[in-house]
N, C-alpha and C positions, 0 to 999 in steps of 0.2 A: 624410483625414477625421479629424476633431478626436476624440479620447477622451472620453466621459461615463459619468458613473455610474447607473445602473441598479436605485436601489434597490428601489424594487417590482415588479422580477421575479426580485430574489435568494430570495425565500420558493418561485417556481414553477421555480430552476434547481435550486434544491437537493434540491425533489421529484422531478425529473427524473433526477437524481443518484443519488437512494437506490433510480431502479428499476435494475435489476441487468437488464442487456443481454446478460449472457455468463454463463451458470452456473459455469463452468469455463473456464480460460486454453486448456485442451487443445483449444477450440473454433476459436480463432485461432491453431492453433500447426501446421504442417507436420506431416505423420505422422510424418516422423525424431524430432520431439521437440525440435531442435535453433532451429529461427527460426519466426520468425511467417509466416502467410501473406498472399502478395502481396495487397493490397486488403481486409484485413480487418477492418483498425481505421482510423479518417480520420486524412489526412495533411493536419489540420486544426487550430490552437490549440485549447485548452480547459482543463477542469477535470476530472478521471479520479479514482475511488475504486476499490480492492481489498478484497474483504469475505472472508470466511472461509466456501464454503458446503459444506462437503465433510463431512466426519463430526466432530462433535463428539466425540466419545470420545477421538480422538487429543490433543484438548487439554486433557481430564480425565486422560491417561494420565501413568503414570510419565516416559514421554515426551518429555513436554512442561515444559521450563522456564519456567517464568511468573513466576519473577525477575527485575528486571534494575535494573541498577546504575549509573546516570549517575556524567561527572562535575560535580559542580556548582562552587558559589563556593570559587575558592581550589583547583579540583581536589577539593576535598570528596568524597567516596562520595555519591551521595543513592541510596537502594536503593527500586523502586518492585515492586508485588506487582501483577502482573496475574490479580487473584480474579475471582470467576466473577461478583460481581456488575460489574465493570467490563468485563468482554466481555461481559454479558449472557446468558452461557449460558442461564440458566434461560427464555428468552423462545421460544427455539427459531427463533431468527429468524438469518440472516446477518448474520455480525457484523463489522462495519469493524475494516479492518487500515490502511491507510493513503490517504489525500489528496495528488493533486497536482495538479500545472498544467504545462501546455508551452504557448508562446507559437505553435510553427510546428506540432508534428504531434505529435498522442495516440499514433498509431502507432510513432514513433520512439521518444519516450521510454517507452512500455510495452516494446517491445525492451531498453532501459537496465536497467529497471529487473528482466528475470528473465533477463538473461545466460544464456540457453541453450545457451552453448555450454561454460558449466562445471558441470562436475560438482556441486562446491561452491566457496563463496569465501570463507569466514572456515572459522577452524580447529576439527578435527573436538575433539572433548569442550571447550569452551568454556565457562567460569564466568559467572556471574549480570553480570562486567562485560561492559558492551558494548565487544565487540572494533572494533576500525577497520575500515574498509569498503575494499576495493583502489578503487573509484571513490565521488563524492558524489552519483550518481544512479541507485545500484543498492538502496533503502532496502526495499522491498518482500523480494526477495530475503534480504538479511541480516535482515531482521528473523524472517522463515521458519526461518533456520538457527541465528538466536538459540534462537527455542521450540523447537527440535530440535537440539542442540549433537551429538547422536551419530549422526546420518544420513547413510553416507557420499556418496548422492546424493538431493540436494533437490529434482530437478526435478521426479519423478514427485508428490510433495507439492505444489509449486505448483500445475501442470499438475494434476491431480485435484480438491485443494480448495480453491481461491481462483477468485474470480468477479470479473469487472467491472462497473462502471457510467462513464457521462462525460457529459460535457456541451459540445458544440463551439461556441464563444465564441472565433473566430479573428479575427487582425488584430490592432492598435496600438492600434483602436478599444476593441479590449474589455479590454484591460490593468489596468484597476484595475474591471471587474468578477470577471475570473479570480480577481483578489486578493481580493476578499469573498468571494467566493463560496468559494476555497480555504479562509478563515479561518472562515468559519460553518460548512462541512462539517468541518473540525478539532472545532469547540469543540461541537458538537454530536454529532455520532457520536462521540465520545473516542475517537478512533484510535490506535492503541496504539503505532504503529510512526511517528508525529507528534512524540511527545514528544519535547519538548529542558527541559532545566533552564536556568535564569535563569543570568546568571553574575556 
């Protein structure tokens, strides 16, 4: 089947998007703590958001890093401040952390992306730069351990207070809807753990 685009249903997937399916990751994650469970997310292409719904306080706290430090043109420093009006805190509402897409399954690469079976994966007391990631599909994860550089285990933070949402748009067929639809939930939720610097 040929691929088409879809534009006037990207306004109702993105609504679909912002409802929040899973309050908490701890909901599809095995009592060990360590993997997801069998059948719990679809082993189906789509588009998946991670929102923040856990206790804001933690990212009012001393805490919490809300620096961070790209590199831009030339390797340049570009240093960006994530203030409370840019997650929204004062709205009281769950706040997006990151957007993504998988062509074959939501379920796999939501596994990717909170490595449960490490403890943590960038290094503990951490500076405002953004450290490298050991994989290019663990972005959710490191971004966690960015706002919290001194937590020697991250999971219980995920698992507690980060929530899901998705939207399943499987097939070859849907390949450049996943991609609006990816890029409108970017440019709208301002996801924080999204950004890239130009180069």
């Amino acid at each position: 089947m040929a691929g088409t685009v879809h534009g006037g249903s990207l306004g109702r997937w993105y609504e679909e998007l912002c409802r929040i399916k899973h309050r908490e990751i701890r909901e599809v994650v095995e009592k060990s703590g360590h993997r997801l469970k069998s059948g719990a997310l679809p082993k189906k292409g789509g588009v998946y958001l991670f929102w923040w719904t856990g206790d804001r306080s933690l990212l009012r706290s001393d805490r919490c890093n809300r620096i961070l430090e790209l590199p831009g043109p030339g390797d340049r420093p570009v240093r960006l401040e994530l203030d409370d009006e840019w997650l929204g805190l004062s709205t009281d509402l769950p706040i997006p952390l990151y957007v993504g897409k998988s062509s074959a399954s939501i379920a796999s690469r939501i596994g990717q992306h909170l490595r449960l079976g490490d403890v943590r994966m960038l290094p503990l007391s951490g500076t405002a730069r953004k450290a490298p990631r050991p994989t290019t599909s663990c972005q959710l994860r490191a971004g966690i351990e960015h706002l919290f550089p001194d937590e020697p285990d991250t999971r219980c933070l995920v698992l507690d207070n980060v929530g899901l949402s998705y939207v399943i748009l499987s097939g070859d067929e849907n390949s450049a809807n996943r991609f609006y639809l990816e890029d409108l939930a970017i440019g709208l939720s301002r996801a924080p753990f999204n950004v890239d610097i130009e180069r």
